[in-house]
Structures are given as C-alpha cells and as structure tokens.
N, C-alpha and C positions, 0 to 999 in steps of 0.2 A: 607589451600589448598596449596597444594605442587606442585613445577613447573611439578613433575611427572605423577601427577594425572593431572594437564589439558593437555600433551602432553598426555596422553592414550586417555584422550577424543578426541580430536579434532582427530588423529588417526583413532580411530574408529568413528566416523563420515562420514572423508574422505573416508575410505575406504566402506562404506555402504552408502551415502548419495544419490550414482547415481541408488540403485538397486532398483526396483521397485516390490510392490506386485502385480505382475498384470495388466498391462498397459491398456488392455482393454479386459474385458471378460465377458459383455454383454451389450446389449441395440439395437435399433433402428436406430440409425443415418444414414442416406442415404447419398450418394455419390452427390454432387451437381453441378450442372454447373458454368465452371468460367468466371467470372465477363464480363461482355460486354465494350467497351468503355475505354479499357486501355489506358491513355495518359503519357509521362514522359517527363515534362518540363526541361530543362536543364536552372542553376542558377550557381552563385558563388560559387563553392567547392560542388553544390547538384544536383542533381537529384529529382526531385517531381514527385511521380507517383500518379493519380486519376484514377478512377475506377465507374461504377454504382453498389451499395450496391447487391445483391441478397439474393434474400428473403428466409428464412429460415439458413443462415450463422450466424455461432457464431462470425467468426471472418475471418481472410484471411493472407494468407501465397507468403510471396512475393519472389522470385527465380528473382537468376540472373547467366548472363553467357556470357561468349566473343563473344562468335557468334550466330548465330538467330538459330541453328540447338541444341545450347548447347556444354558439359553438364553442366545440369543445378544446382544450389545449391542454398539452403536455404538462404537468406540474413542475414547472421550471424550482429547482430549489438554490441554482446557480454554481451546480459544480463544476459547469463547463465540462463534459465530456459525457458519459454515458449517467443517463436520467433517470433510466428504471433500475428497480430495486428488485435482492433476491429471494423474498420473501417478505409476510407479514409480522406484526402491523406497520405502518408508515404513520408517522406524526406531521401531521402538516400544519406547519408556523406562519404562514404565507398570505392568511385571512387577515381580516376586521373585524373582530371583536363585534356581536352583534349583527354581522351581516350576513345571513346564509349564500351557502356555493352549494353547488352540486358535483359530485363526484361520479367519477365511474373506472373500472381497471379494467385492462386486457394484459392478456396472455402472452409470452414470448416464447416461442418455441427456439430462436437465435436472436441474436442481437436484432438482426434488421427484419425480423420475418413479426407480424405482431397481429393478433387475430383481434376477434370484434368487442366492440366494448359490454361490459356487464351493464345489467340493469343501473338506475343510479340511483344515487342516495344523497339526501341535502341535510348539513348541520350547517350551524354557523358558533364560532368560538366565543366563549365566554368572557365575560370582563373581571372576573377574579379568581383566585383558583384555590381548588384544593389541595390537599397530602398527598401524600405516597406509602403507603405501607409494602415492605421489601420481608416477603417472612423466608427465612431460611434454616432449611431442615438441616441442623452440624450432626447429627447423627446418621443421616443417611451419605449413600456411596455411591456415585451414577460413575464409576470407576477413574482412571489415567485424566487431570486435565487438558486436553488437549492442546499445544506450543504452537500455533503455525508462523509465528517470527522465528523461529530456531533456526528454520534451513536455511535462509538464506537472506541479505539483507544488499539492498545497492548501492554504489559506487561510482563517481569518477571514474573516465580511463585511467586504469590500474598505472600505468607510466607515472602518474599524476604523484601517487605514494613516494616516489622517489624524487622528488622536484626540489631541488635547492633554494628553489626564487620564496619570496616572502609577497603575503597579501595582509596589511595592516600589521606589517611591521612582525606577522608569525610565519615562521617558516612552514612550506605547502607543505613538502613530504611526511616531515616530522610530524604536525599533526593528522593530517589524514591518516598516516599511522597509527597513530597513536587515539585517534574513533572505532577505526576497525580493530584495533585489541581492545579496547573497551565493549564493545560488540560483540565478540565472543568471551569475553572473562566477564560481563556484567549480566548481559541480556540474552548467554546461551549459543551463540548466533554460531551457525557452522561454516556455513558459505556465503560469498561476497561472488556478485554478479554487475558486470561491467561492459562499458562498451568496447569498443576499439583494437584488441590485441592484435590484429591484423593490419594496422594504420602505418604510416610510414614513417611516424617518429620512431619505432622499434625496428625500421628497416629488415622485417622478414624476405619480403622480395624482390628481387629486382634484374633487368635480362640483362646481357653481359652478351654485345651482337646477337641478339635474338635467341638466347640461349637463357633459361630463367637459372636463377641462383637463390636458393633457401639458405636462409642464418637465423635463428630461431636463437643468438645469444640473446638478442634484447628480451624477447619472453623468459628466456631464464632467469633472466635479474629481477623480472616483473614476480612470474609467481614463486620462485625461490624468496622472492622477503615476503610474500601471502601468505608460503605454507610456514614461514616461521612466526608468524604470528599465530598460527593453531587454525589458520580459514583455508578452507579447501574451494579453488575459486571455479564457477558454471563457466567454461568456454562458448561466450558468443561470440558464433564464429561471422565477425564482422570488425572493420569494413574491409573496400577493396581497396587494394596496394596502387601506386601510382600507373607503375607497369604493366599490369593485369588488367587494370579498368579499359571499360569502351567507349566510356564519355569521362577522364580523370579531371573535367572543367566542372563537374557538376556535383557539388559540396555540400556539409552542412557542418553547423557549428562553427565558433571563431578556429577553431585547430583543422579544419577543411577536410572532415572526414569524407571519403567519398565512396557517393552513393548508386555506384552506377553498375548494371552487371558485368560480369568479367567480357573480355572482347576474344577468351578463347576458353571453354570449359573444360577442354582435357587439362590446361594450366592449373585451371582452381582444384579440378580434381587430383593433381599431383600436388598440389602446395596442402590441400588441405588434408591428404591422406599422410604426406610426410610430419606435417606438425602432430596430428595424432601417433604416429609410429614414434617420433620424437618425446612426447610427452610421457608415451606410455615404457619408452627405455629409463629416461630420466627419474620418472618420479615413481616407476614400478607398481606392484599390484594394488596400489591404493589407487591408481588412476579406471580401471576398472571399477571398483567398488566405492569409489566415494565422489569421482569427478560426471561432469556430463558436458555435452553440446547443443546448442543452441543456435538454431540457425537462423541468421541477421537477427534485426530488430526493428520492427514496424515498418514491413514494406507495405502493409494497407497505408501507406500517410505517403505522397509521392516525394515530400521533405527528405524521407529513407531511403526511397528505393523508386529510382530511373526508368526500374525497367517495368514491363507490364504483369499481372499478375502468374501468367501462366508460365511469364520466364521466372516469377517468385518460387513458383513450385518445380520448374526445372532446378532450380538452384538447390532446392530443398531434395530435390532426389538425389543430385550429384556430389551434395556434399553429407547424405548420408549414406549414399554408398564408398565416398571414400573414406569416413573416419570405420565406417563398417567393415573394411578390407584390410584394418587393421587387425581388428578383434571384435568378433563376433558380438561380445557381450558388453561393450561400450554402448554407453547410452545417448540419445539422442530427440531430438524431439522442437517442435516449433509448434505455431507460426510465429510465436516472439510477435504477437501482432498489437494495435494500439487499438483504445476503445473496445475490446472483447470481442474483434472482427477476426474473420477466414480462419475461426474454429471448425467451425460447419466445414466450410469448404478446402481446409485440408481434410477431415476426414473423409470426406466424400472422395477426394481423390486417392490418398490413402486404401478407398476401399476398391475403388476400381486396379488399382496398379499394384495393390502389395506392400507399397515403401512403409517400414515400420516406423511408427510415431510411439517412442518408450513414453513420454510423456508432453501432455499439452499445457503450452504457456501461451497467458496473453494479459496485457494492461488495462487496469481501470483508473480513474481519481475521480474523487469529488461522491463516491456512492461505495457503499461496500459491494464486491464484487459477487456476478449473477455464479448462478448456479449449473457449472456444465457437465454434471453427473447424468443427468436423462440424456442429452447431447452424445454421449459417449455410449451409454447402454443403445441405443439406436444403431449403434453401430457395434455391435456387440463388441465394448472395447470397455463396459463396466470395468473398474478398480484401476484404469490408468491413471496415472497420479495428474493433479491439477496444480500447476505452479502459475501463481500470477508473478511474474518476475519485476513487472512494477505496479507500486500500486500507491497512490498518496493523496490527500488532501483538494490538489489543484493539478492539473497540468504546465500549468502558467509560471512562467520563471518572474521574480522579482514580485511576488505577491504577496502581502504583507497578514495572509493568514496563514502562511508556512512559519511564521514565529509565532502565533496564539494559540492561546490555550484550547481554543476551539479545534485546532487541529489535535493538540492529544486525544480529546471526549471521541474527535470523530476515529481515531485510531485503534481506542479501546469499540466501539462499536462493529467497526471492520472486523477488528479481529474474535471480537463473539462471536459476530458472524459468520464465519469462516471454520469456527471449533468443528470436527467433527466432518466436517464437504469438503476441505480445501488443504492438501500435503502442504505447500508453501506458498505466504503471501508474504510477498519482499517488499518492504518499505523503501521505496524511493526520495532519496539517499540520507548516507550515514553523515556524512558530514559538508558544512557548507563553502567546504576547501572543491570548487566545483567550477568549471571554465567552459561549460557549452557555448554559452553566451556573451564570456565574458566575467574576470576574474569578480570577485564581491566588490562593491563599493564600497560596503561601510558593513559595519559590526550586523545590525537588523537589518537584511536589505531584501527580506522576504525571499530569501533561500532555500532548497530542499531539501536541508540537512537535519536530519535528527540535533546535531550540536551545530554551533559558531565555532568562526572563528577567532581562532582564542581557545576553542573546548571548554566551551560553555552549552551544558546541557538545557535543551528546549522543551517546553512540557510535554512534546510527544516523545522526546527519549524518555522523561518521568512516566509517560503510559504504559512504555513497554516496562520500566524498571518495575512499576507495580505488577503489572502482568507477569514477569518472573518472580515475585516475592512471593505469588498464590504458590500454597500448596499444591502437594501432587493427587491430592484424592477431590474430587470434585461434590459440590454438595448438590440437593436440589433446591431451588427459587423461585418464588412464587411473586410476584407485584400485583396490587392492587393501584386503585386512587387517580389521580387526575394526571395522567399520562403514564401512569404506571408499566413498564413495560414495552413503551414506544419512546414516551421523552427520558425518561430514568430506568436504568437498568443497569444492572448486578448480575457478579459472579461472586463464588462462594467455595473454597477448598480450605484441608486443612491437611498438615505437617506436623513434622516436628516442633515446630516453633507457635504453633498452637491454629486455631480458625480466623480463617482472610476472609474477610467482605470487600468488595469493590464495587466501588458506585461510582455513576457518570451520570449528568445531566446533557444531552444533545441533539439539538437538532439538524436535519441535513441542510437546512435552510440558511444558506453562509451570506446572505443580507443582514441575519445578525450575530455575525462572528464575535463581536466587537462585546456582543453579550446583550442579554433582552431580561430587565429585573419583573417582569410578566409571566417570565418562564421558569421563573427561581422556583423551588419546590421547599416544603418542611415533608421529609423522609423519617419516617419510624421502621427501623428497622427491628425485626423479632426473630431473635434467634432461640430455637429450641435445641432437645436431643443432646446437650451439653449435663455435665453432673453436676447433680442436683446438690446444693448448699456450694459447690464449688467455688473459690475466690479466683479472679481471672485479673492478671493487667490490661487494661484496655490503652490502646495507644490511635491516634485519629493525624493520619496524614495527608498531606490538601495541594492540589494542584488547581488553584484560580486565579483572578486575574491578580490577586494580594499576597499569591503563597506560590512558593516552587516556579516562579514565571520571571527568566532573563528580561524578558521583554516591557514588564512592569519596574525592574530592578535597574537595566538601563537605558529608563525613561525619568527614574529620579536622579540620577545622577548624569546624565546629557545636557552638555549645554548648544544652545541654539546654533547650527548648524555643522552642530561638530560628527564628525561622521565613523571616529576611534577615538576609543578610551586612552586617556592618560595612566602611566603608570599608577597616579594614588588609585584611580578609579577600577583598571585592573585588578589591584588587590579587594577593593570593596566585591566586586561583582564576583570574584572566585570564596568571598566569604559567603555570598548570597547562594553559590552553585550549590544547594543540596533542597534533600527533600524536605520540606518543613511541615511541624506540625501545628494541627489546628489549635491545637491546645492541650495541656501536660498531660502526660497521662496519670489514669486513675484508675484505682480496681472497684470492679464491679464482681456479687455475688449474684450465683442461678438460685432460685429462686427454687421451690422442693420438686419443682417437674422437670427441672433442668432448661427454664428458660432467662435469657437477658431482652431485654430492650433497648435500646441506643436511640435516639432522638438524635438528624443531623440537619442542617439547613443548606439546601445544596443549591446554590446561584445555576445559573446557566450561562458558559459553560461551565464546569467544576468537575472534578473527581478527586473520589476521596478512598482514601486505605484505613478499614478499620479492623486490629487487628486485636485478637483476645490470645493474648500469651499466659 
C-alpha cells in the first residue's frame, strides 16, 4: 500500500463523508412537545440541566444562547455526528465560569423530526467546585446487570484476520486474531460484525459469458477461523461484487469497496439466497439460532450507497426475501444506517408492505445513543431488539481521542446508558489492525481500536474490562453534589468475589479530552446494607491519564519523531499493559449498621474500580 493510495482514500472520504442520501424521506414521526420542568443547576466549570422525559421522544436536543430571547444554537459538545442526547441530565462544560447562558430543550420524536423549544432557563458555572457523594445500597437487588457489549463487538473486513502482511513490524492477521479472542475470553463478547464478506478479495462472484458463478470458499476460510475462535459473526450483507455492480467505478475505502447497486436484482437475489442456503448447510442449526443479516451499511451517507434511497429499501426487500426463501426463521433486519437515520423510514415502509424487520440497527459516536423504543411501539413492533452495530467515540479516523482515556469515561457512559433500552451496542472496532483508510502509521495514530498494534490494551478496552468485572446482581445508586449524576456516575453489583463500585468522571464535551483539573471531583462514596462489624479487602483500580493508559506509557518512552517502539521499549510498554492500582489494598471494617465509606479523588477524565472482597 502506497502513501498515495491512502491519501486518495482518506480524500475521497472527506470530501463525501458529510453528503447524505437522503436525510429524511418518509415516515411518520410527529412534532412533540418540549420537555416540562427545565432546571440548570450551576457547579464547578458545569452547568447540569434536568428535565421530565416525554413520552414518545427518542431523544432531546439541548440549545443554548446569551440571552433568554436567543439566538439560539445547538449545544455543540464536538462529537461530530449526532448532538442530542437520550435522556436526562446533560452536564454542560461548554461555559465561562461566571458568565450566565440560557438554556432550552426540544423534543425528538426521530433523529431529524424535532419539536419546539421548552421554556428556558439561565445559570452560569461556578469557579470552584464541590464533592460528590455516590451512596449505594449493597443490600438491595434491582436484579441481572445488564451486558450490552456481549452481543457483539466490530471489526475489520473479516479477510483482514487472515492477512500475512505486517504493519509496524506485527503481523495483521495474527493479531487481529488474537483481539477478537480476547474479546470473547476477556469481555464476554459473542459476536463480531464487519464489513465487506461480499467484496471481491473473497472472489464470491463472478459471470463466466454472462452466466454468474458463486464460490463462497473464500467466506469459508473467513468465518470457519471466526467460529473457532468462540464468535459467531452478524452477516452484513455488503458490498457489491465487481460483476454485479451498476456503477463498479464508484468506491470507498483504500481496498475499493463498491458501493453501488446491483445492475440486475434477480442476480443479487440468487447470490444472496445461495450464500444463506450455503451458510445454513455449512455451519447448520446454529445458523438459525445464533447468526443474522444485516443489510448494507449506511446507505443514508452517499460514501455507501450510489444508489437513491428507495432503491436502499428495494434492496432491503430483495435481499430479505432471498435469505428468507431459505428459512423462514432466519433473521434479518436493517437499516445498518449512520447517525441514527431511516429508522423511521424503514419502518414506515415495513409497515405499508409487510417486509419483516427482526431487528433494527443503526450508528451513533461521539453521544450515547437515542432511544428507539417509542419509535418501534408506534408502529406496534414494541420488543424488537435494538442493535447499534456501531457505536464509538468519534466518527473521524486518525483522531487522537480514540487513544484517551476520555474515550473509555465516554464508553463506560454509553453503555450505562444503554442498560436496560438497548439488546446490543457494538463498539466500533476491536482492534487498530484496520485499513479503511489506510494501514496505521505509527503505534498512537488515533485509531478505532479498543487495542494497538502490538495488543496493547487502550483505556476503553480497560472500560469494558471493568464493566465485565461487575458482578451479576445490580445494586441501587444514588449521587448527590456538584455534578453528581451528570459529571460523575456509578454502577454498583456484587458476586462472588464480593461488591463492585464503578465510577467515571465525564464529559461529552471533547474540547477537553485532554482533561480539565476544573472538573476533578473529591467523591465519597457510602456504601450500606453490607454486615455489620464485617472485615472487607478493599482494592481501588484507576484508569487516568497516570494509571492503566498506553498512551501516557508510550509518551514517556518516545523519542522524537519516532513512530514504533523499539524492541527494549516493546518489553517496557507490555510490562505497563495491565490494570493498575491506585494504591495497595487495605481492609476496611462496616461499621455496626453495615456501612463503609471510601473517600476517592476522581480527575476528569478517570474511572475507578473499587472493589470490597
């Protein structure tokens, strides 16, 4: 791969990433009323706004402005892609200390549908800040924690796992292998989702005098080393073959996926009805029960998808009526859309025509994702499952907050927020063995990968790693204090191995990724409902910018303009790969009503595992 061909990609990317097929061109969604009950508590360097939910809202878009008349503007927090949030409260970091703004929310009933703004409300943030108190009940039960990293997690085109070539001197395949087993043996992870199994490095199609020909060995070799790893993989069934496409000039990505729709549909309907009949010979009743499909992937973005939006949803009928003519009870489902678009407007269509949708996927980054439960019940399709099959930090390749630690705080947030609304939200991706744009440059190269290159774990794999460390009974938690509950927040289960506390400090505000000592908190956490005179080990482990972070570890050992570690420096940086603690552990005694206190000082961003064994 030549420096020229990934500067043509990334290029053409940029200049197509922002168009859209279509933003919004049909559906239902109603204009809603906004929120009753604005309040905006002013804190240290924050602002906290609460709200009462409204019924029927996927999510809510918060507007701010100098004066109470406006004008008013979006509250940019800079995650570049979708702005509003799925619920309250929102912490906004965004002010001047001392200078009041004015706030106001509206309602979203879908992404682009957004009703009038609420009455408004003005604080302005303080210039010092207070505590936090985290009290949590370890005697009570709010039952099962809920996992939504388990289902599924993303990937490279899956070919990619098998690649002999070397990027800073580690072989591709091997390690990307070798994330996705860690992935399922560390963090749970069941399913791995990807792009491309249809692309023409696995030579599935191709016509032979106008006569098409399916070989489906290369998919074999793909997900026969998937399912040996223990990952059962989501078929997105994308892209188009060179021979089948109607514009095969019209590309993305350095590997020249194409994006164009087929130039004859009863073909795609044969190719795609044979791979599912294939799939389901090969790897038998587990493909039923455990596999699904996925149709394309962000044709709302025209980078994806060539063709117009109504040939998106011909596509989507035809290719689930052919995996459906296999077997009835194969599952299927889209729109695989980007920025949380043609939800709505597949179901709408879905509802006029019948096509079954088993389940709805769509992309967010940079905000934890909105809420398409009312969306669904509208169309009376309550309890279909919600997969965000991407979901991350930034959209933006090469952005140097996909190594910070601020991406784990925001990861642990996403997926709070997700407990309980949302079957699977897939972190996009596992490892930064990754070539859309072009192989890595260098070790930190602001990558999408949960690890490096090299497998070297990044503080958002450490999020998910604490996230599987909680126990399986969930406790309840209460915050108090100076952002309590918006800037800092906790989860709380306990196991066998005794009661998890989890705590993060974060904002959505990625102007200061880098960290804001404004935002730092002193946390008292009060744990009750534990037995009384009880002796506990308490153990306190830290992910900031000092502790558990590659990215501070290969910053002290870097020398100037070096771009890969040297062998001594390799061994250092894999002595650094683990979770560190803040400081040794200690036992702590409950007190005769069965309570402990813990005192933590939590920087921003930070999260900490405190665990009472």
């Amino acid at each position: 791969m030549t420096d020229g061909s990934q500067h043509d990609a990334r290029s053409d990317w940029e200049s197509r990433i922002g168009q859209r097929t279509g933003v919004s061109f049909a559906g239902n969604a109603p204009r809603l009323d906004p929120p009753d009950g604005l309040v905006a508590v002013a804190g240290g360097a924050q602002v906290t706004l609460d709200w009462k939910p409204v019924e029927g809202a996927v999510g809510y878009q918060v507007h701010v402005a100098d004066g109470p008349d406006g004008p008013w503007a979006e509250l940019d927090h800079a995650g570049r892609d979708v702005l509003a949030i799925p619920h309250p409260p929102y912490v906004d970091t965004t002010g001047t200390p001392g200078r009041e703004r004015w706030y106001a929310v509206s309602s979203l009933s879908d992404v682009h549908v957004q009703g009038p703004h609420s009455a408004a409300v003005s604080a302005a943030p303080l210039a010092s800040a207070g505590p936090v108190t985290v009290v949590v009940d370890a005697g009570s039960d709010l039952g099962e924690l809920p996992r939504p990293w388990r289902p599924m997690i993303g990937s490279e085109h899956l070919s990619h796992a098998l690649s002999t070539d070397t990027t800073g001197g580690r072989v591709v395949g091997e390690e990307l292998t070798s994330a996705l087993r860690a992935a399922h043996e560390e963090l749970g992870v069941t399913h791995v989702r990807a792009h491309g199994i249809l692309c023409d490095d696995l030579a599935v199609y191709r016509e032979d005098n106008d006569v098409p020909v399916h070989d489906f060995s290369g998919v074999d070799r793909v997900y026969d080393h998937i399912r040996s790893l223990g990952l059962y993989p989501v078929v997105e069934v994308s892209f188009m073959p060179r021979d089948l496409a109607s514009d095969p000039a019209t590309t993305v990505f350095d590997y020249g996926a194409i994006v164009s729709p087929p130039k004859d549909w009863g073909r795609w309907h044969d190719l795609v009805r044979d791979l599912a009949a294939h799939l389901l010979e090969r790897y038998g009743a587990e493909v039923v029960q455990h596999w699904s499909f996925e149709v394309w992937n962000e044709a709302n973005l025209e980078v994806f998808w060539s063709g117009t939006p109504e040939e998106y949803l011909r596509l989507y009928d035809v290719t689930v009526a052919a995996v459906r003519s296999v077997d009835e009870r194969l599952v299927v489902g889209g729109p695989s859309s980007a920025a949380a678009g043609w939800v709505e407007e597949l179901l709408a269509h879905a509802e006029e025509t019948g096509v079954p949708v088993d389940f709805v996927s769509t992309h967010t980054y940079g905000s934890p994702p909105l809420d398409f439960r009312p969306t669904l019940a509208r169309y009376g399709r309550a309890g279909t499952p919600i997969w965000w099959t991407e979901w991350g930090v930034t959209p933006t390749h090469f952005n140097e907050v996909s190594d910070a630690v601020f991406a784990g705080t925001f990861l642990l947030r996403g997926m709070a927020s997700a407990m309980g609304r949302i079957e699977a939200l897939s972190y996009w991706v596992v490892s930064d063995h990754f070539e859309e744009l072009g192989r890595p440059p260098a070790l930190l190269h602001g990558g999408f990968g949960l690890r490096t290159v090299g497998e070297l774990r990044k503080p958002r794999w450490w999020a998910l790693a604490m996230l599987e460390r909680l126990g399986p009974r969930r406790h309840r938690v209460s915050l108090e204090g100076d952002g309590g509950g918006s800037l800092v927040e906790a989860l709380a289960a306990s196991g066998p191995e005794g009661t998890t506390v989890l705590l993060w400090n974060l904002t959505l505000d990625q102007t200061k990724a880098a960290g804001s000592g404004p935002l730092a908190r002193d946390v008292r956490v009060e744990l009750s409902g534990l037995e009384p005179g009880a002796t506990y080990t308490l153990t306190h482990e830290r992910v900031d910018q000092h502790h558990s972070n590659v990215a501070g570890a290969w910053g002290a050992l870097r020398r100037e303009g070096q771009d890969w570690p040297d062998d001594e420096q390799w061994a250092a940086l894999r002595e650094a790969d683990r979770l560190e603690e803040l400081e040794p552990a200690r036992t702590v005694t409950a007190d005769g009503n069965g309570a402990v206190a813990v005192e933590v000082q939590l920087p921003m961003p930070a999260m900490s595992l405190l665990t009472l064994a």
